[in-house]
N, C-alpha and C positions, 0 to 999 in steps of 0.2 A: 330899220336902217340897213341897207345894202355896206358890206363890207368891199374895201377895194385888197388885193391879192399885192403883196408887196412886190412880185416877180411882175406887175407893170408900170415897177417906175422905172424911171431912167436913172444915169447914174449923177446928176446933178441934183434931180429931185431928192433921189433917197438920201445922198451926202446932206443936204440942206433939212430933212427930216431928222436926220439922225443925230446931226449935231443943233441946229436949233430948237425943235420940237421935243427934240427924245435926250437932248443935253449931254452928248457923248461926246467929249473932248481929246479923245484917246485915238483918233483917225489919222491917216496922211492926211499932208494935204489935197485939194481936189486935183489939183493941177499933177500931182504925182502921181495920179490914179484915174482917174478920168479917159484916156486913152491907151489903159493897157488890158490887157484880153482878160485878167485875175480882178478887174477892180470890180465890177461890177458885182460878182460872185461874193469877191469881201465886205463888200456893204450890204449884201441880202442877206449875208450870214449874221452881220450886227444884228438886223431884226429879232433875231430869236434868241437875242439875251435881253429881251425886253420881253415884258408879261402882257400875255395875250389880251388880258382884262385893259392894260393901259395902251396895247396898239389899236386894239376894238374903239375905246374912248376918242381916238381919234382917226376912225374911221378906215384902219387897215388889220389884216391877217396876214401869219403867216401857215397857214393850213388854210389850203384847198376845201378842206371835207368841212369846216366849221361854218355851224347855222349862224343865220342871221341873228343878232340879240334880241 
C-alpha cells in the first residue's frame, strides 16, 4: 500500500482528518483558519502528534523518506 504524504492535503481535507478520523477536538474552528496563510501549516503540524504506525493505518505519512509498509 502506497502511502499518501500529508503535505497534499488541503486544508479542509486535513481539518476533517484530524478531527473525525484522528479525533482531535483541540482545533479552531475551520472557518477561523481556512483562509489565513498559518492554517494550513497548523493542521500539518497536528499530523506529527499522531504516531506514524496509526497515520500509515490509514493511509498517510508524515515523512517523505518512509517505505511503503
Amino acid at each position: 500500500m502506497s502511502l499518501r504524504h500529508v503535505v497534499e492535503l488541503g486544508v479542509e481535507e486535513a481539518y476533517q482528518l484530524l478531527t473525525e478520523t484522528f479525533g482531535l477536538s483541540n482545533l479552531p474552528p475551520l472557518d477561523a483558519i481556512e483562509n489565513e496563510d498559518w492554517g494550513r501549516d497548523y493542521l500539518l503540524a497536528k499530523f506529527t502528534e499522531i504516531s506514524p504506525q496509526l497515520l500509515a493505518r490509514h493511509g498517510f505519512t508524515v515523512n517523505a523518506d518512509s517505505p511503503d509498509p
